[in-house]
N, C-alpha and C positions, 0 to 999 in steps of 0.2 A: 603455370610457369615455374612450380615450385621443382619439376625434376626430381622425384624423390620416387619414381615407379618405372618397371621394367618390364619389358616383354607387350604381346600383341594379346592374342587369345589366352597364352598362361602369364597372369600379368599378377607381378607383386608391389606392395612399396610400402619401404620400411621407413619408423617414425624414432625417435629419441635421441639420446645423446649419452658423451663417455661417461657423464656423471652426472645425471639426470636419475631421476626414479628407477627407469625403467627404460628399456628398448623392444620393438615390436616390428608387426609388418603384420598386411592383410594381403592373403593371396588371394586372388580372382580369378575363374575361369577352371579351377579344378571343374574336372567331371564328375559328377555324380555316383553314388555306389562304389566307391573304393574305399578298402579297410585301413583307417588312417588312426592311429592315436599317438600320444606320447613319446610310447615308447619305441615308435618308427621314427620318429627323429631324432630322439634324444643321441645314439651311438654318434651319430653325424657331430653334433653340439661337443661330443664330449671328446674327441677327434681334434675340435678348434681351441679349447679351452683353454685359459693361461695357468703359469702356476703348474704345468706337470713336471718341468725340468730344468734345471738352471741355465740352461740356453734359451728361456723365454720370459715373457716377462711375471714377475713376481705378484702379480695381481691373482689376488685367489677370488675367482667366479665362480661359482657351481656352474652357473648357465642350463638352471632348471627351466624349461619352456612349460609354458601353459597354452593350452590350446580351447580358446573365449567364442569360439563362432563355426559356423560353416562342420559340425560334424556330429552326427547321432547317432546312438547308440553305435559307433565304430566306424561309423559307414559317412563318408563326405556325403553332402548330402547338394552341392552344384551351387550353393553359392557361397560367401566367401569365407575364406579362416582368415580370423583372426589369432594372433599367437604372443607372446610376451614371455621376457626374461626380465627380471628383477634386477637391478643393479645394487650387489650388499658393498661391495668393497672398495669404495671411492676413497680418496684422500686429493680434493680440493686443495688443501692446505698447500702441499705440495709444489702446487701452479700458482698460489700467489704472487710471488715472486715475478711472476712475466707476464701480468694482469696488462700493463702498458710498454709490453715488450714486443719485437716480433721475432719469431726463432728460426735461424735460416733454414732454410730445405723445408720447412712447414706449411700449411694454406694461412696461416697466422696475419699476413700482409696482405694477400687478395680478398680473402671473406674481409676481411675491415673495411677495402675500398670498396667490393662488390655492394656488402650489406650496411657499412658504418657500426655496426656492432656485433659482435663475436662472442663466444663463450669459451673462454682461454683453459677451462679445466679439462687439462686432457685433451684437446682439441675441439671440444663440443661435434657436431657434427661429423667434421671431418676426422674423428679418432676412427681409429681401425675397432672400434669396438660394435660400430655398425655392422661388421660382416657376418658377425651372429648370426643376426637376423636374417641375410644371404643364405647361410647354411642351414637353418631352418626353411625354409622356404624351396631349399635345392632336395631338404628330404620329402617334401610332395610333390616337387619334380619326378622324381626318381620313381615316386610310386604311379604316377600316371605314364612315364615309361615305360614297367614294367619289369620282369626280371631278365630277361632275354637281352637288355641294352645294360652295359656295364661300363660304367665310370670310374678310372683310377688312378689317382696321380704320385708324383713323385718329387722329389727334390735331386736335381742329375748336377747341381752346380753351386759353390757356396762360396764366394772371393772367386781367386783364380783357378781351383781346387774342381775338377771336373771327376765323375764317372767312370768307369771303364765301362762300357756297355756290354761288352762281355761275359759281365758279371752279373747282368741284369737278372733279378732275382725279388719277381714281385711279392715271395711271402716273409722274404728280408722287413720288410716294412714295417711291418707290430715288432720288432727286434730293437730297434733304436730310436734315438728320440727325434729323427730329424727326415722320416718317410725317404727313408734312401735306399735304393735296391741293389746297393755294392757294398756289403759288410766291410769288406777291407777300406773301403774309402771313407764309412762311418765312423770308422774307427778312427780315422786322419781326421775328421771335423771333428771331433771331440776333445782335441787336442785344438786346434785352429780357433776353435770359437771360445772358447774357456780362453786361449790370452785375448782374445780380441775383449771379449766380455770383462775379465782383469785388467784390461785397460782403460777401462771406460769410453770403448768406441765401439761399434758395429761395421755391418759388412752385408754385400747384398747376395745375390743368390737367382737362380734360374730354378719353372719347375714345371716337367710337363705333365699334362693331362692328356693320357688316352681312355676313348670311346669304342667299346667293341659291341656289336649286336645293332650297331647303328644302319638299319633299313635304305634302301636307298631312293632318292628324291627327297630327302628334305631341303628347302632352301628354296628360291626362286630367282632369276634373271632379273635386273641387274641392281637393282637397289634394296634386294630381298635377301640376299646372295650369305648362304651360314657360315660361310667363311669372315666377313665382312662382320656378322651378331656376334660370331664367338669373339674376334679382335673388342669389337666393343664390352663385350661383358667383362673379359679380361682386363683391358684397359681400363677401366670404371674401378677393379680393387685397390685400396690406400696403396700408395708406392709404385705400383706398375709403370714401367718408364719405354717396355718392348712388350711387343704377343707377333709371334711370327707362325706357320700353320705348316705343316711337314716338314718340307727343310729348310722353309725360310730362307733368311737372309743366304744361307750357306749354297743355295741354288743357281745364285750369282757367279757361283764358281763352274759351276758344271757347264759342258754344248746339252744339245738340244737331245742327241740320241741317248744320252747318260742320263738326262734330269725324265724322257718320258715314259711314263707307266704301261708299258706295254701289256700286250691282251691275250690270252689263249681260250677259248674254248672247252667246256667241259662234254662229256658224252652226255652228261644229263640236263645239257643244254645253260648249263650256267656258264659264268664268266670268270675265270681267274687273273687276276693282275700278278704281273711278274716283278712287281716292284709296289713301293706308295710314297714316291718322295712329295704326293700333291696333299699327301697327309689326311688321304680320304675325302677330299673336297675335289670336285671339277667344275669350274664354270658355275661356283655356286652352289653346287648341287653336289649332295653326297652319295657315295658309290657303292655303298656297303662295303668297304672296306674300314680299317681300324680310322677315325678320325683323332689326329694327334695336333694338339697344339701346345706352344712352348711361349710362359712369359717371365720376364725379369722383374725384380723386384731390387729398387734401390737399397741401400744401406739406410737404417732406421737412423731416421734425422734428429732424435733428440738422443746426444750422446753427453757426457761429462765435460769433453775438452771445451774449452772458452772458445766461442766464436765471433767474431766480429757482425755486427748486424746496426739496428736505427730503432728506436723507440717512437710512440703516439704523440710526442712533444717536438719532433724532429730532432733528436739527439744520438749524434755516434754513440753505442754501448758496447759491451762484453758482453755475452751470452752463455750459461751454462745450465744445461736442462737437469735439474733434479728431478726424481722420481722412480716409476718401475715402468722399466722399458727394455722390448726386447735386442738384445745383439744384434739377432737376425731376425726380421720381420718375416721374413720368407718361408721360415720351417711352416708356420701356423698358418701361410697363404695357400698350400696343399689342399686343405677340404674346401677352402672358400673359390679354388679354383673347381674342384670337382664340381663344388654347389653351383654356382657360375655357368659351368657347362652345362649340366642336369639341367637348367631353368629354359636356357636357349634351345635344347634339343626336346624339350618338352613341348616349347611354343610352337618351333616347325613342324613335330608331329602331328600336331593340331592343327595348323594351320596348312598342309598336308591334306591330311583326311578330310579336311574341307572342303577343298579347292577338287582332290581328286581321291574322292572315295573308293573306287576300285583299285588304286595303284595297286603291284605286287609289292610285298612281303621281299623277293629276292631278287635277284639280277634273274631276266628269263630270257632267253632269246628262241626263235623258231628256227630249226634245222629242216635246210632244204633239202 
C-alpha cells in the first residue's frame, strides 16, 4: 500500500527524500543483455538538474547516479538496478520556520492527516526532488526502447505567454534555458520570468511531449488503454494540475469531420494518416503515428508573498516560504515528462510482445 512503484512488466519505484541522505529507485523488468552504464543516464540527470540558470532553483545538485545492482560488465544482466543520487546540498534550516505550519498549494496539510507525521524539509517526500529518480529510471526506459523510438519534449507555454508553432524549431532547444522551440518567444520569457522571479512569485507553464518511432499496438482495451498510462504518468509529476493527448480539451471545439484522422493508402501497402489530432492514440492503441501529449504544471507554490493559511495548534497564521525555489517549476518538468513517457512506452512494449509476439513492426495492410 505504500504506492511508491510504477509500471507492469518495466516497473520502477523510487525511495528517499528532499533532504534525506540520498534519493534512489530500483528498476525491474529490464531485459537482459543491453549495454547500460552511467554514462547513458547521466545526459538525462543533467538535462533535470537545478542550479543551471536563474529561472530555477538555486540548489546546486551534481545529481551524480550510481548505478548498485542489476548490471555486469556493461551489459543489464535481467534482474534489478538499483541506482542512487547523493543528496550534498540541503539547507534544513531553512524550513524550520514551518515545522508546525502548513503552506497553501503544498501536500503539507494532507500528508499530516493521511500519515500524522511529515517531514516539512523541503517537502520530504512530496518535493520535486523525487523526479530524479523518474529520470534516471526513464534513461533505461529509453534503452530497452531502443534508438528507432524518439522521445522529446518542450516547453510551448509559460503564464499566458504561448508559442508560435510556426516557428517550431526542435534544435532551438540546447539554445536557451527553458527547452522552447520559438527562439523569438524564449527570448520574451526571459524577460517575463526574471520579474516574475524579482518578485518573489512564480508562474506555471504548459509542456508537450512527442513520441516518434512509436510502433503500433501498444496499449490494450479498455482498462489497459496508453492513452489512459500516459495521463497517469503525467499526472503523478509534483504540480501537474492537466495532461490532455493530441488535441485535448481543444477538440471540444471541432464537428466530427474536422476532429477525424482520415486514411490513405500507400502503394507499398502501408497506411498514411491525413491528419493526428488523436495524438497517435485510437481506442487505446497506438498507431504509429507521432504520439503527443500536453500537461500543465501549476505556479510553484512556495513563493515569498505572505499567505494566509492554519498551523498544527489550529491557529490562523501568515505564511511566507523561505528558501531556493524555482519561478517556474515547469522549465525542469521537460525531461521528467520525457522520462515519464520513456517508462510507460517501455512497459507497453513489453507488454505487447508478450501478449502478441508476432505483431508488425509497421502499419501493413493486404491489397486486393
Amino acid at each position: 500500500m505504500s504506492h511508491n512503484s510504477f509500471g507492469h512488466l518495466f516497473r520502477f519505484t523510487t525511495w528517499g527524500e528532499s533532504h534525506g541522505p540520498a534519493i534512489g529507485c530500483v528498476v525491474d523488468g529490464c531485459p537482459p543483455g543491453l549495454s547500460l552504464t552511467e554514462a547513458d543516464i547521466q545526459p538525462w540527470l543533467d538535462r533535470r538538474r537545478p542550479g543551471q540558470s536563474k529561472f530555477t532553483t538555486q540548489r546546486q545538485e551534481p545529481d551524480q547516479v550510481r548505478i548498485l545492482s542489476g548490471v555486469f560488465e556493461g551489459l543489464t544482466t535481467g534482474t534489478a538496478i538499483g541506482m542512487m543520487i547523493e543528496n550534498t546540498d540541503q539547507r534544513s534550516r531553512d524550513y524550520a520556520a514551518i515545522s508546525q505550519q502548513f503552506r497553501p498549494g503544498h501536500a503539507d496539510l494532507t500528508y499530516d492527516l493521511k500519515y500524522g507525521v511529515r517531514d516539512y524539509r523541503g517537502g520530504g517526500r512530496s518535493s520535486a526532488r523525487e523526479t530524479a529518480m523518474r529520470v534516471a529510471a526513464g534513461g533505461v526506459a529509453r534503452k530497452v526502447l531502443g534508438p528507432d523510438i524518439r522521445i522529446r519534449g518542450a516547453l510551448v507555454q509559460i503564464g499566458p505567454h504561448r508559442i508560435d508553432r510556426s516557428r517550431w524549431d526542435w534544435a532551438a532547444l540546447d539554445d536557451n534555458p527553458f527547452f522552447c522551440p520559438d527562439p523569438v518567444m524564449a527570448a520574451e520569457w526571459e524577460t517575463y520570468v526574471a520579474a516574475v522571479r524579482k518578485a518573489g512569485s512564480s508562474v506555471g507553464a504548459v509542456i508537450e511531449i512527442v513520441a516518434e518511432g512509436v510502433p503500433p499496438g501498444l496499449g490494450a482495451p479498455i482498462y489497459g488503454k496508453l492513452d489512459s498510462d500516459l495521463a497517469a504518468a503525467l499526472m503523478s509529476i509534483n504540480a501537474v494540475k492537466g495532461v490532455e493527448i493530441g488535441d485535448g480539451f481543444a477538440s471540444a471545439e471541432l464537428q466530427g469531420e474536422d476532429n477525424a484522422d482520415e486514411m490513405r493508402m500507400r502503394p507499398d501497402g502501408g497506411v498514411d494518416f491525413l491528419s493526428n489530432h488523436a495524438g497517435g492514440i485510437l481506442g487505446g492503441i497506438s498507431t504509429s503515428q507521432p504520439i503527443v501529449a500536453r500537461f500543465a504544471v501549476k505556479p510553484t507554490s512556495s513563493i515569498l508573498t505572505p499567505k494566509r493559511s492554519v498551523d498544527r495548534t489550529g491557529h490562523d497564521i501568515d505564511v511566507s516560504t523561505k528558501g531556493r525555489h524555482d519561478p517556474c517549476v515547469g522549465i525542469r518538468a521537460v525531461p521528467v515528462g520525457e522520462a515519464m513517457v520513456a517508462c510507460v512506452l517501455a512497459d507497453h512494449l513489453m507488454r505487447h510482445r508478450a501478449q502478441v509476439p508476432d505483431a508488425p513492426t509497421h502499419i501493413r495492410l493486404p491489397r486486393n
